[in-house]
C-alpha positions in Angstrom: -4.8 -49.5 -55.4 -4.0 -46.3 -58.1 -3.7 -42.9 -57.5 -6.7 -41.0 -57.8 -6.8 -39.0 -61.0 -9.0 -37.0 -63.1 -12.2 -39.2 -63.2 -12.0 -38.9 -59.2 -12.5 -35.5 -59.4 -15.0 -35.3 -61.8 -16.8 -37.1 -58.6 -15.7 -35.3 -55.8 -16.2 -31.4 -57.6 -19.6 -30.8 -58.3 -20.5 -32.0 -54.8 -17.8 -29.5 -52.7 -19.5 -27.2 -54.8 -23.1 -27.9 -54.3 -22.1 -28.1 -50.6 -20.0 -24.6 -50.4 -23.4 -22.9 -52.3 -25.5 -24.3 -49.5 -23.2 -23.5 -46.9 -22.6 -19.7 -48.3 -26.4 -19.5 -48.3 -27.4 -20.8 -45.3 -24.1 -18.3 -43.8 -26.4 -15.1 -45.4 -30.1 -16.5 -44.8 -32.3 -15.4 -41.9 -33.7 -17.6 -38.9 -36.9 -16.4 -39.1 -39.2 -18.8 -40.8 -40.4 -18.5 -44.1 -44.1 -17.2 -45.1 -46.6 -19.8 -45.3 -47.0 -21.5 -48.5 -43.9 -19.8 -49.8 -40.5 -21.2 -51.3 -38.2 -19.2 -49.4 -35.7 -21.5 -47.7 -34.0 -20.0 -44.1 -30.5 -21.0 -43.2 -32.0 -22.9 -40.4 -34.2 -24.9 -43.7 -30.8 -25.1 -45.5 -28.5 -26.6 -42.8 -31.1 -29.2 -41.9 -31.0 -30.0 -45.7 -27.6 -29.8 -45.8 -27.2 -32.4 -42.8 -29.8 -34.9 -44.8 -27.5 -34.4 -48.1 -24.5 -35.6 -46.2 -26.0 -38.7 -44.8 -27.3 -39.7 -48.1 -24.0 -39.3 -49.5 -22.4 -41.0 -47.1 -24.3 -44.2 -47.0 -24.8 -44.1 -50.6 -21.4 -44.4 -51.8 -20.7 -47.0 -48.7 -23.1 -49.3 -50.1 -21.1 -49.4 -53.8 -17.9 -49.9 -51.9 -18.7 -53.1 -50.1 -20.5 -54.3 -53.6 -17.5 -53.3 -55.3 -15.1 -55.2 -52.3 -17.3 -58.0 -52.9 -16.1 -58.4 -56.6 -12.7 -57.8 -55.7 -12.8 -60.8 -53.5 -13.9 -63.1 -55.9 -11.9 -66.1 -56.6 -14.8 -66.3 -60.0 -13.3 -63.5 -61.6 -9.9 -63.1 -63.0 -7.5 -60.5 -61.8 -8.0 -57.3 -64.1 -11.4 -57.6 -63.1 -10.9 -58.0 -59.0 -8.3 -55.4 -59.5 -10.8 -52.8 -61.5 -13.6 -53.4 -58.7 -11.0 -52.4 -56.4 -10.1 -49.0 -58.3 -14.1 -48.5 -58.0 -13.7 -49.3 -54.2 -11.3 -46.5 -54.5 -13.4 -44.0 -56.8 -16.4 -44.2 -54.0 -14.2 -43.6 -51.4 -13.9 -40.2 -51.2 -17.7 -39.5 -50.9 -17.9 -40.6 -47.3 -14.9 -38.9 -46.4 -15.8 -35.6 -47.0 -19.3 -36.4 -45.6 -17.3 -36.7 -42.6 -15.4 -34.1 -42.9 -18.2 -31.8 -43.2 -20.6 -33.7 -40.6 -19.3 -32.2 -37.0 -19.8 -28.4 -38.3 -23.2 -28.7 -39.9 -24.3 -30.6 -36.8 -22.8 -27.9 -35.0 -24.5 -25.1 -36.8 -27.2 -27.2 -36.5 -27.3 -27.4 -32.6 -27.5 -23.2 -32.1 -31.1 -24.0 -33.7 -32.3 -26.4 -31.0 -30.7 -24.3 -28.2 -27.5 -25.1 -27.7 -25.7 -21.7 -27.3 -21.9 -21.5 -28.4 -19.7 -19.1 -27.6 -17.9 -16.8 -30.6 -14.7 -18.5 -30.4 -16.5 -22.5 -30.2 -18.4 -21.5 -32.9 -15.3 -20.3 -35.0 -13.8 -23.3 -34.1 -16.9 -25.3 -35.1 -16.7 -23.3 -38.6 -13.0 -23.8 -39.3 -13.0 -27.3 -38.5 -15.1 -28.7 -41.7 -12.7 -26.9 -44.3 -9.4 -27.7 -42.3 -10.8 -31.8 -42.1 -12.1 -31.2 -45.2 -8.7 -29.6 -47.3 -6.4 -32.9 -45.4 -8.9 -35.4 -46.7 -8.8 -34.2 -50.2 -4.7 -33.6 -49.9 -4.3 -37.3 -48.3 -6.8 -38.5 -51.4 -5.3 -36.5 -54.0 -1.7 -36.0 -53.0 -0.3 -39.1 -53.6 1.4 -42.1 -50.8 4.5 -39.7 -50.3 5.2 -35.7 -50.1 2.3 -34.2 -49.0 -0.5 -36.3 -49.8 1.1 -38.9 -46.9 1.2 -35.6 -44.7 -2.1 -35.2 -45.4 -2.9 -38.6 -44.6 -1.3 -38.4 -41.2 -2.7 -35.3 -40.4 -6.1 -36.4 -40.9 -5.5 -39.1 -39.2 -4.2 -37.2 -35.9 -7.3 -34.9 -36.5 -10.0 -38.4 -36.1 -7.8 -39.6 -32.9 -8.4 -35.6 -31.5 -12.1 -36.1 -32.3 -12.5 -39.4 -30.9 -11.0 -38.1 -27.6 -11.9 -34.4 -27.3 -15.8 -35.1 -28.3 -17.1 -37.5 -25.6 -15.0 -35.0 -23.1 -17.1 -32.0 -24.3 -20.4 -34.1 -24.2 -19.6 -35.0 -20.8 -18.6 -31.6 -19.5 -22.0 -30.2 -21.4 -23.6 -32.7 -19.8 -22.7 -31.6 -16.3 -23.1 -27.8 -16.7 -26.6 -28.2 -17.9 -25.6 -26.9 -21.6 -28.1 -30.1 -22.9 -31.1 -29.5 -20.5 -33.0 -28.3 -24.0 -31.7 -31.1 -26.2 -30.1 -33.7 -24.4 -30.4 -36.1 -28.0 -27.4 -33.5 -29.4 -24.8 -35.8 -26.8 -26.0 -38.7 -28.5 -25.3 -38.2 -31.6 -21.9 -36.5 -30.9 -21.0 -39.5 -29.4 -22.1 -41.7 -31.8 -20.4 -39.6 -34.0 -17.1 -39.8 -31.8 -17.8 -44.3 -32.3 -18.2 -43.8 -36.2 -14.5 -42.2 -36.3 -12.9 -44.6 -34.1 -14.5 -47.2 -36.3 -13.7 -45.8 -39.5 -10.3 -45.5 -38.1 -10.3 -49.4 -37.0 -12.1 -50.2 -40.4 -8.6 -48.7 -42.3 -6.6 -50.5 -40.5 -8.5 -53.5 -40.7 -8.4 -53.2 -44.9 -4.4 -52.5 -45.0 -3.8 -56.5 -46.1 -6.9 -56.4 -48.3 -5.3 -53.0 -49.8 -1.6 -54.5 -50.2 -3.1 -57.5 -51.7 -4.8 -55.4 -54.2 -1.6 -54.2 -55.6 -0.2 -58.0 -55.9 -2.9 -58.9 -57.6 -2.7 -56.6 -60.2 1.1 -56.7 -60.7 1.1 -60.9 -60.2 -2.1 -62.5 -60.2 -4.1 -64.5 -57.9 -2.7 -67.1 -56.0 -5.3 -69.4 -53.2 -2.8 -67.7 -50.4 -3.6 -64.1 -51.4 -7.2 -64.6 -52.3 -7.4 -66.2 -48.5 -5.6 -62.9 -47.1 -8.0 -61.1 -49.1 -11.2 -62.4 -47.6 -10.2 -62.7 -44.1 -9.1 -59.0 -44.3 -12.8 -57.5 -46.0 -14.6 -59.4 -43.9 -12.6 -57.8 -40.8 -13.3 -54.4 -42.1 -16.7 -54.9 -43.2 -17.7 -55.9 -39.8 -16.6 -52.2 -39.0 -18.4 -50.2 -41.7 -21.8 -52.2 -40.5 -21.0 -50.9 -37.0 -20.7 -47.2 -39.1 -23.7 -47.8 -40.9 -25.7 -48.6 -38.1 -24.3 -45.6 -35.9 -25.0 -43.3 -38.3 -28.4 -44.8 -39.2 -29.2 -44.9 -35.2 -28.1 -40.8 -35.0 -30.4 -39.8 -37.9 -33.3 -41.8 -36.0 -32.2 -39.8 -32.7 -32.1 -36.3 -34.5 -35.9 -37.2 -35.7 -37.5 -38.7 -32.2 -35.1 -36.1 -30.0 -35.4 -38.1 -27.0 -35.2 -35.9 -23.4 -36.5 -32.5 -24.8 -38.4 -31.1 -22.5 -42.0 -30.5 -22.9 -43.1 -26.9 -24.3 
């Protein structure tokens, strides 16, 4: 597919902005609640909000995508317009990858609400990790396939791999110490967290034929042989995003139910 370019980032801005405000305010808001009946939002109010913005922006965009890969797979239309559906694929794109990006540290900020005490330096690490993730997405999106942008992009990637493994280790060793005893539902969704990654990861991979075939489609046309390669390689992905879709779908019912907190 192209390069992203300028309408790209007339996408991606305004919401890094929006989220930096709420994060900046929730950083310098009190957890005390707010009077009854009033309008004043805590930072506990904002980060909750904050989580609820992300999944919506996730899912939303994920929805267009596999419309848009739908298009692209037609055999009924011609080429310029498979091969503009797939630069829309592409536009979407980035929404759910900075919703990812962003996810593990606002759940983390999140958790020292519910009672799940971090230490200064886990907590600095939970705070550095959504702009470092966040900074190697946009560089892999915007940087180009060589240089830094394919830095980037294998950066990123190394970073999902270190989540994949390092999260279900944590949850296990919090698990064990009695860190969870007040909300044991926080290791759930970490972990499905931990499966979305790994499947988003499985998903890319799956697409990489659809993605080539993208490009020879726009520089020579269909052909039966490259529409078949095609298919068979966005229906092998799509089984993956479904599996993301329902994990992330199945942590925001877990967050609102909180199974295994202990009665007041």
């Amino acid at each position: 597919m192209g390069k992203p370019g300028g309408p790209r980032l007339r996408i991606v801005v305004p919401f890094i902005v929006a989220v930096v405000i709420m994060v900046a305010g929730g950083a310098s808001g009190h957890a005390a609640d707010a009077p009854a009946g009033g309008l004043t939002l805590t930072a506990h109010d904002l980060t909750r909000y904050l989580h609820v913005v992300l999944l919506v922006f996730w899912l939303g965009p994920e929805v267009a995508i596999m419309i848009a890969g739908n298009h692209a797979i037609s055999p009924a239309l011609n080429a310029a317009q498979r091969a503009g559906a797939a630069r829309m694929m592409d536009y979407y794109d980035i929404m759910p990858r900075v919703c990812m990006s962003l996810m593990l540290t606002v759940g983390g900020v999140l958790s020292e609400y519910v009672g799940l005490a971090h230490p200064w330096w886990q907590m600095a690490g939970i705070w550095l990790l959504g702009p470092l993730w966040l900074a190697l997405t946009l560089g892999a999106y915007f940087g180009g396939s060589a240089g830094a942008g394919a830095l980037a992009e294998r950066l990123e990637q190394w970073l999902r791999l270190a989540v994949i493994v390092t999260v279900p280790i944590s949850v296990g060793y919090s698990i064990a110490t009695g860190r969870l005893a007040e909300a044991p539902y926080v290791g759930s969704k970490l972990l499905l967290f931990a499966i979305i990654v790994l499947l988003s990861l499985l998903a890319r991979r799956a697409y990489r034929p659809f993605r080539d075939g993208v490009r020879e489609l726009a520089a020579g046309g269909a052909s039966p042989a490259l529409d078949e390669t095609m298919r068979a390689s966005f229906v092998s992905g799509r089984r993956y995003v479904f599996g993301i879709w329902a994990a992330l779908l199945l942590a925001a019912l877990v967050g609102i139910i909180q199974p295994g907190v202990p009665d007041a």
